[in-house]
C-alpha positions, -999 to +999 in steps of 0.1 A: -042-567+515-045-539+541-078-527+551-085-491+544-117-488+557-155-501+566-190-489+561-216-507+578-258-501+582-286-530+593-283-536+559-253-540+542-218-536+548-188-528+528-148-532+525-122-514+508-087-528+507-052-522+489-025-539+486+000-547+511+032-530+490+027-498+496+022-474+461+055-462+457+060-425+447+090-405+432+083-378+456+070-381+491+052-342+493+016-355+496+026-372+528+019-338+544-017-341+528-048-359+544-069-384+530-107-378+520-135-394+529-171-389+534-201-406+542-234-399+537-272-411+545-292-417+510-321-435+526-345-418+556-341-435+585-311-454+576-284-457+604-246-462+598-237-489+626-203-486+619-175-468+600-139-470+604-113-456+588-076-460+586-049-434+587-064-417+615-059-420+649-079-452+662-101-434+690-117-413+658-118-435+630-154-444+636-171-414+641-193-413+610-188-373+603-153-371+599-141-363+569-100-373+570-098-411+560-067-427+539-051-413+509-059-434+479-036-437+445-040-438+407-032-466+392-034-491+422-057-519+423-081-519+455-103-549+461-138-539+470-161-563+494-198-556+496-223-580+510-262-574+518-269-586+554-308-589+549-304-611+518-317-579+498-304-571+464-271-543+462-254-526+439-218-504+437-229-476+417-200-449+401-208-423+377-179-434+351-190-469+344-152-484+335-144-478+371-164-505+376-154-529+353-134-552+374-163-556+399-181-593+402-219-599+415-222-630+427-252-645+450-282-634+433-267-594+437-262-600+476-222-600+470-203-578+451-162-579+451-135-574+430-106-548+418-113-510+416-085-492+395-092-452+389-060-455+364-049-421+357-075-400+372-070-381+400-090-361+423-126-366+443-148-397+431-180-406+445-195-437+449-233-448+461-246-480+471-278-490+469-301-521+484-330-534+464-324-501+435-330-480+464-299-454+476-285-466+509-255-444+512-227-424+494-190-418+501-168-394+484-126-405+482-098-383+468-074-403+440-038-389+443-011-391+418+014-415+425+043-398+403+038-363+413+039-343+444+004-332+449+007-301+470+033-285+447+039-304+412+002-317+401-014-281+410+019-266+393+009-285+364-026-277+365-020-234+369+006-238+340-018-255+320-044-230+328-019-197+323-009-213+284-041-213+280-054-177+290-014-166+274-030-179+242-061-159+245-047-127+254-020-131+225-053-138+204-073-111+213-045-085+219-027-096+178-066-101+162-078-066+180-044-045+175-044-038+214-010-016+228-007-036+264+026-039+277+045-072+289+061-079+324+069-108+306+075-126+273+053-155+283+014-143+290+001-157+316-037-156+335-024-126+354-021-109+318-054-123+311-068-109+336-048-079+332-061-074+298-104-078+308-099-049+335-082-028+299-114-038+282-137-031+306-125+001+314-131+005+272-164-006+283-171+014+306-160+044+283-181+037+258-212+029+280-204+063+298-210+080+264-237+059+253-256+071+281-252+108+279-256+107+241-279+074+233-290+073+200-327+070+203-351+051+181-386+061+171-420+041+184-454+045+180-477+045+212-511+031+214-535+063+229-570+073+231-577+110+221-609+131+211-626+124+175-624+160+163-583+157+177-576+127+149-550+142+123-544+113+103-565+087+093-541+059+099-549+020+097-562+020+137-586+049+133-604+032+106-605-003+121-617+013+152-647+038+128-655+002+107-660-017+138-675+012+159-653+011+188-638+037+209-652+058+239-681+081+243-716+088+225-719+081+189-721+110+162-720+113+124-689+126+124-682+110+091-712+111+064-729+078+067-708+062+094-711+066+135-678+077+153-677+075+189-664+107+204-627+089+216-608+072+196-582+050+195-547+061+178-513+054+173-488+088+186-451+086+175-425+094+196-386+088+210-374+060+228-344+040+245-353+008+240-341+000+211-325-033+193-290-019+199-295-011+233-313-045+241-285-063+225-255-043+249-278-053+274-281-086+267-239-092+267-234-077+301-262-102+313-240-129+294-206-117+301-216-112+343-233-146+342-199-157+331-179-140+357-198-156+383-197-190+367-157-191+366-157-173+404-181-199+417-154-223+401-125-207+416-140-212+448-151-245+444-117-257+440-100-275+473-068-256+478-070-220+483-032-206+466-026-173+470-029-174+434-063-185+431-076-157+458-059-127+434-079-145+407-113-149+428-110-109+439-099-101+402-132-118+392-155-100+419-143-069+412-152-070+373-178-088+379-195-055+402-177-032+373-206-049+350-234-052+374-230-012+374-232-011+336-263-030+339-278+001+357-270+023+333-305+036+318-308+021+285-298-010+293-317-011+322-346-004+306-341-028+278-356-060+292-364-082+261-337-096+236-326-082+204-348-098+170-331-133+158-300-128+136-301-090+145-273-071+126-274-029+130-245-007+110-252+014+144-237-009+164-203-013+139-198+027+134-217+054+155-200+067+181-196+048+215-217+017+201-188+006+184-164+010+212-189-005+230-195-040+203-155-045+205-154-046+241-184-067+249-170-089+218-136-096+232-152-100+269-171-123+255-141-146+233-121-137+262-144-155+291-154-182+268-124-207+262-137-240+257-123-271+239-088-285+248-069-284+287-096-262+296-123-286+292-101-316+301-112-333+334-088-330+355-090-362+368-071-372+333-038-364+347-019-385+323-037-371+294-034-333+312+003-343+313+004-348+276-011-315+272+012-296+293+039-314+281+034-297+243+024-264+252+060-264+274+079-276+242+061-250+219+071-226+251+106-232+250+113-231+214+097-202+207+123-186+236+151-208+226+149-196+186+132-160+193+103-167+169+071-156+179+040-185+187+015-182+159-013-187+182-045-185+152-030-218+149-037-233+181-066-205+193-099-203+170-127-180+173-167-202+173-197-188+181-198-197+214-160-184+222-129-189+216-118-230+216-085-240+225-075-264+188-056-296+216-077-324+219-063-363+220-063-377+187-064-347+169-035-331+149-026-298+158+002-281+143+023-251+155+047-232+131+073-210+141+089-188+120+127-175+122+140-145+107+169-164+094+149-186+069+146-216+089+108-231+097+102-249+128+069-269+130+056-287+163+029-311+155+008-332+184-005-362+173+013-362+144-004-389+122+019-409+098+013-433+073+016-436+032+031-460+006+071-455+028+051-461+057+041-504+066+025-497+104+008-465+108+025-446+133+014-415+157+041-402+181+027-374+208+051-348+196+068-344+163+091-312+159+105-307+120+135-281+113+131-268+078+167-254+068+179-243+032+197-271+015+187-300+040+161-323+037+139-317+067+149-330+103+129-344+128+130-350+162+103-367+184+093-362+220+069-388+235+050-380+271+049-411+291+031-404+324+050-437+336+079-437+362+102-467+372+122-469+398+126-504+413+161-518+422+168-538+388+161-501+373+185-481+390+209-506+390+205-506+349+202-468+347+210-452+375+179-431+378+145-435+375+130-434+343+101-439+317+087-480+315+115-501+294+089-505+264+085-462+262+118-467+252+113-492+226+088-471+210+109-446+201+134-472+183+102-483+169+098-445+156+129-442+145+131-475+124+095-467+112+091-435+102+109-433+069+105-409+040+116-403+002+139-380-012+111-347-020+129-345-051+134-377-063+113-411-062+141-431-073+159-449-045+152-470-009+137-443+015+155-429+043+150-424+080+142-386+089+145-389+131+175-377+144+167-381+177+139-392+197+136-396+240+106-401+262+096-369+290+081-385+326+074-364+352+104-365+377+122-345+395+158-354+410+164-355+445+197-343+442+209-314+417+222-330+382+220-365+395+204-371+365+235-362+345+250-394+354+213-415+338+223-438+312+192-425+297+203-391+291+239-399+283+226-420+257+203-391+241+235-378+227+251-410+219+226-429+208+198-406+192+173-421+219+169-417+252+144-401+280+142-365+300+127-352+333+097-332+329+079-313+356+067-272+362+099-273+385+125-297+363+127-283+332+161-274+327+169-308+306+148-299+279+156-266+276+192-275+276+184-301+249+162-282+223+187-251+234+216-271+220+198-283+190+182-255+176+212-229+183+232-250+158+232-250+122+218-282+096+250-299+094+256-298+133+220-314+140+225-338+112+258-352+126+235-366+160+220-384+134+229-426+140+243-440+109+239-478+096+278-488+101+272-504+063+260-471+054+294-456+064+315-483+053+300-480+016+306-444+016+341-449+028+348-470+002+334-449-023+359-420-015+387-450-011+376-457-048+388-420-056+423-419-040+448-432-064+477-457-050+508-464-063+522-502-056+559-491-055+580-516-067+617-526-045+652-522-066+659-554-076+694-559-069+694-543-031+656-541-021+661-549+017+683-517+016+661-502-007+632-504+018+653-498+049+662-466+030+623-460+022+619-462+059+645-436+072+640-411+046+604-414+044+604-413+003+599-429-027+605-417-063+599-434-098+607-422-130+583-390-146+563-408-168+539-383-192+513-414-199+506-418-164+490-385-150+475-399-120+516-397-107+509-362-094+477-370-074+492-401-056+473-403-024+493-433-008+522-454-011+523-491-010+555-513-012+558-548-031+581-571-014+597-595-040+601-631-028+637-626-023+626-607+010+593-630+021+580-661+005+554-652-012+560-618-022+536-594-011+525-556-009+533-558+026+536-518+035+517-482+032+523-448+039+505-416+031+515-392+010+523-357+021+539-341-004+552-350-039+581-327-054+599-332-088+634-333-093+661-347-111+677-382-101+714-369-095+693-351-064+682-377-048+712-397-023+713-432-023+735-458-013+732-481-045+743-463-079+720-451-101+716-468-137+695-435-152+710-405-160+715-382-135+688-353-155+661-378-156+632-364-141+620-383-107+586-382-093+594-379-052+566-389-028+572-374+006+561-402+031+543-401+063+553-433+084+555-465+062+538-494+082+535-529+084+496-541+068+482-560+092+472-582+063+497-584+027+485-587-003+494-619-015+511-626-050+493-663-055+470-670-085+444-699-080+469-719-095+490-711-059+523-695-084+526-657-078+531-640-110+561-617-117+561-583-106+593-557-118+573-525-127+549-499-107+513-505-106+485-484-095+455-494-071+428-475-048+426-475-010+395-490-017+413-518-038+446-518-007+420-525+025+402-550+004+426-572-017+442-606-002+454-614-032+474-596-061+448-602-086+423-587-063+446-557-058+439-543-091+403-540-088+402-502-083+364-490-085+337-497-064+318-512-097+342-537-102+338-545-061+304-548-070+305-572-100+330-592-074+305-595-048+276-603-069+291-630-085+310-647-059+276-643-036+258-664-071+282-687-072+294-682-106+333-691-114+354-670-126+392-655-126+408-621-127+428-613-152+449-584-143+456-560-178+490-544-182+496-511-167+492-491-195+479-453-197+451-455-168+426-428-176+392-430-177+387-421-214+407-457-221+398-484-199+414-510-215+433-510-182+408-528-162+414-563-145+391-589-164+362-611-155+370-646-177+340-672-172+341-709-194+331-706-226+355-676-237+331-649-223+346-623-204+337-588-187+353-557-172+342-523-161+340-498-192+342-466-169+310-440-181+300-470-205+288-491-182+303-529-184+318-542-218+311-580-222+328-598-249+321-637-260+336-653-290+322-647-324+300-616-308+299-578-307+308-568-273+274-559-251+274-531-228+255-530-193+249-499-172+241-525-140+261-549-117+226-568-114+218-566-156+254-583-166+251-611-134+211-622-152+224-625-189+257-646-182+230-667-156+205-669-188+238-680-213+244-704-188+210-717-184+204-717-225+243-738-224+225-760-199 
């Protein structure tokens, strides 16, 4: 472990350590940035003996007052050594009490040591230790971010954070108020925020202006004392004061049977400006220049002084002295109490100048007052603050990559106390933005998901959802990993650095996870929805496009998964990304989507099922020639036949060979069709005579090349004797990249597939039973191959009717299921024993 540094009084001294591997970070900017650390005296008359520091030059580090000392890191383990030299009682005191939780006190509370981690927090942290529950002394460190360059990227992140936030506000107010300002540009910003206070305060000053030279003055009635004979109404006060014979002067009879003193007390009406309207102006200018110095004093608080930060400080003074002049303004300075509780005045909402004047102090007031969300967020929490920026960019980007406008009542939402910023960790918070050509897009943080399709709740960070006509709804998911790795086994793996191994996982995790139901139907196994998913870590290449060449964004495309740089000045990979996605239509985002290769295969085969094969037969007395010919002229022709309509829709060709050409005779080539013609035989050349008449109508497949199958068709039964074959038969592609055997070959649909598998996969014997090729249509499916089990029961596919079983001495029995026909020949068998 390296030492840091030391702190040492007569009482007690203490050691701070880290490791000896350095803490390695992506980028090397805070190099340029000092260290913190500052000690302080708790106790009077305590004396630091000694305190030394590293990172500074070694004939300063022990001078107790400077404040430079060694830069520490988040997400490091430091051992901590603290031991009390007078055998007095210590203790290591931290105001967030799970920085402390790897800390051990041994020795009756003399010795304190262990591991101090400040995870992802950055920023100043203060510790104080104290001897016998008495403070000793303080010292104050600065945690810096490990993955970030903290000159440029973490206070990038921070102002970017901070102008979403006042963007959101002044797109609040300016939509919710029906303000005309005009943009410099599309994204507000805290320059627009504050550009949009100095508009309302010059409203406010406006309206004060005219409030002042035309107040609207309310009525009061004074307490005086005036002469007896001067009393012209006899209100409630005058007669109190006659009953109780008070008031000034010698007594008289003024009234028959009663003395009156000659002054008496009275109430006198007249106008004033101190009214519950003007108290309650007054009152938010107190409120709305108590917050203006509140966020300066903030401002100025923080450590680094941006030329940013000072426009904002002078922008602050300024308004804040435009509302200290308001205040002098005479009736409101003249209206020193507070307006009545739950005070509510129709004066205020419509007489002229008071409500200019309640709109403006109202929207100072929303405007100033942003709580809840990255605003209140320490900002110590940079992995958390990360998270945050991380949505509000996506939300940014889409809104300029589709051209829909950022609903923000949905993420801004007026309280009594101000306006509150709806992004808090574990909270859902949902943005929807709409495009003019129906489609929806929603951005959801913290998306929550769970339900009956759903066996481990799941909650990504990010979840955006297209909503297109005609598709089911797609979704892709972002996930904010403030983790970076970039060891040697790493790059060598990915080339670049990247999120942690098990970020990655997740999102497979996601993706296998998160399923859903067709909306319109229940029936069925639920389907995935995520089309793609990739983690964002905050990096930021070294050289331009490097990243290109990641495995990790290669595979994004590929794959559906994989991970994306993310910083204030990186984010041209996710722009490019939700640029390419969102500029294209359903079926274009749908194709990224990976499919299950059974999935494919199954739909394959079910448009082989659909493509009609004929199984060409050679001529018998010359077929080597025959199919030498096939091969040079690239046709085939058969005989017109009116019972067989499925000639003319012929979507390949496959040729038998007879056993006089191979042993045993096999379907042994195919070709696709691309054309079919009809014409008479006396058209067609050959080299052999023809035994039809020369007008007989010829069906004429034009052939693409005919090629060898890499595996034939074999003509053996399960007796191991082929069967003869002299006439044309018809197949399916599906049946042609299936069948080994002959028998098999004739097993067009995918049912009949189905009923194969099923029962060779439960054991059950059978044989196929190929039926002769009669009329094929679907209408008559006598056709089909046969299923024959023992017993004389025997099943084939029925076409729209399902299966047709037939036993001896029974009606046949029809099945609409593979699954329904394999249970009731298992339950004859059982009942057979």
């Amino acid at each position: 472990m390296n030492k840091l540094f030391e702190i040492q009084t007569e009482d007690v001294e203490l050691c701070w350590r880290a490791p000896v591997k350095s803490v390695s970070k992506v980028s090397d900017g805070c190099n340029e940035v000092s260290g913190h650390l500052v000690v302080r005296e708790l106790r009077a008359g305590v004396e630091l003996t000694h305190v030394w520091r590293t990172a500074v030059p070694e004939s300063i580090a022990c001078i107790p007052d400077l404040t430079v000392g060694p830069r520490l890191h988040e997400q490091t383990d430091y051992r901590v050594y603290a031991r009390s030299k007078a055998g007095k009682r210590i203790d290591l005191l931290h105001a967030d009490p799970n920085i402390r939780k790897g800390l051990v006190t041994e020795d009756d509370g003399r010795l304190i040591f262990g591991t101090i981690n400040f995870q992802s927090e950055v920023g100043f942290s203060k510790f104080a230790l104290t001897v016998d529950g008495k403070p000793e002394f303080e010292f104050e460190l600065e945690v810096f971010p490990t993955k970030l360059d903290y000159k440029s990227d973490y206070e990038q992140l921070v102002a970017e954070t901070q102008d979403y936030v006042s963007g959101l506000v002044f797109e609040y107010l300016r939509s919710t108020y029906k303000l005309s300002v005009p943009l410099l540009e599309k994204q507000s910003s805290t320059v627009e925020w504050l550009l949009l206070l100095n508009l309302v305060v010059k409203d406010l000053e406006r309206a004060c202006a005219f409030i002042s030279h035309r107040p609207v003055r309310g009525f009061t009635r004074e307490r005086q004392t005036v002469n007896a004979d001067k009393v012209k109404r006899l209100d409630s006060m005058v007669r109190k004061s006659i009953h109780r014979g008070s008031g000034a002067g010698c007594e008289s009879d003024f009234i028959i049977g009663l003395p009156v003193r000659e002054r008496l007390p009275s109430l006198k009406a007249g106008a004033t400006l101190d009214t519950p309207e003007h108290r309650w102006i007054a009152m938010q200018l107190r409120r709305i220049r108590d917050r203006l110095i509140a966020l300066r004093s903030n401002e100025l608080g923080k450590a680094h002084k941006t030329e940013r930060r000072l426009k904002i400080i002078n922008d602050l003074r300024s308004l804040e002295q435009r509302i200290l002049m308001l205040q002098q303004i005479e009736p409101f300075k003249i209206s020193s109490e507070s307006p009545p509780v739950g005070f509510a005045s129709l004066q205020l909402l419509s007489a002229p100048g008071y409500s200019e004047c309640y709109r403006a102090c109202n929207m100072l007031s929303l405007g100033l007052q942003i709580e809840g969300g990255p605003v209140n967020l320490s900002l110590k929490e940079i992995s958390l603050l990360y998270e945050y920026w991380c949505f509000l960019t996506v939300v940014d980007l889409l809104s300029k990559a589709t051209g829909g406008q950022v609903p923000v009542s949905q993420l801004v939402r007026a309280t009594s106390n101000g306006l509150e910023i709806q992004l808090k960790k574990g909270k859902e918070s949902i943005v929807r933005i709409e495009q003019g050509d129906g489609r929806r897009i929603e951005v959801t943080y913290n998306k929550s998901i769970s339900g009956d399709q759903i066996l481990i709740p799941q909650q990504p960070d990010i979840m955006i959802s297209l909503e297109e006509a005609d598709w089911p709804t797609l979704r892709l998911l972002l996930d904010a990993k403030y983790r970076v790795s970039f060891d040697d086994r790493y790059l060598a793996r990915y080339r670049e650095p990247g999120p942690d191994e098990d970020a990655v996982n997740v999102l497979h995790r996601y993706r296998d996870a998160i399923l859903e139901s067709n909306t319109e139907s229940t029936i069925g196994r639920p389907k995935r929805s995520i089309i793609q998913a990739a983690a964002l870590f905050p990096y930021q290449e070294t050289i331009p496009h490097s990243y290109r060449d990641s495995r990790l964004w290669e595979s994004l495309d590929r794959l559906g998964i994989g991970a994306i740089p993310l910083l204030p000045g990186c984010k041209q990979y996710l722009e490019e990304w939700i640029t390419a996605l969102f500029s294209s239509g359903g079926w274009s985002i749908a194709d990224q989507a990976i499919r299950h290769q059974a999935a494919e295969r199954s739909d394959d085969w079910r448009i082989a099922a659909s493509e009609p094969v004929l199984i060409g037969v050679l001529n018998a007395g010359a077929p080597a020639e025959h199919l030498s010919w096939i091969v040079n002229t690239k046709c085939y022709y058969m005989p017109l036949l009116r019972s067989h309509p499925r000639q003319l829709f012929v979507k390949h060709v496959a040729i038998y060979s007879p056993s006089a050409i191979r042993k045993p005779g096999a379907v042994t080539h195919r070709a696709k069709v691309s054309g079919i013609e009809v014409k008479p035989r006396s058209q067609i050349v050959t080299s052999w005579p023809s035994g039809r008449p020369g007008d007989e109508l010829q069906v004429v497949y034009q052939l693409e090349s005919l090629e060898l199958m890499r595996e034939p068709v074999l003509n053996l039964a399960d007796d191991g004797k082929g069967r003869r074959v002299s006439s044309h038969r018809w197949a399916s592609r599906l049946s042609l990249e299936r069948a080994r055997t002959l028998s098999e070959l004739f097993l067009e649909s995918e049912p009949e597939w189905r009923l194969y598998e099923q029962l060779r996969a439960s054991g059950i014997m059978f044989k196929l039973v190929p039926a002769a090729p009669n009329s094929q249509t679907d209408v008559d499916s006598s056709w089909r191959t046969w299923f024959e089990f023992e017993g004389g029961m025997r099943v084939r596919h029925a076409g729209a009717n399902g299966f047709r079983l037939e036993s001896i001495g029974m009606e046949p029995l029809f099945f609409p299921s593979v699954q329904l026909v394999v249970e009731y020949i298992r339950s004859v068998w059982s009942r057979l024993g």
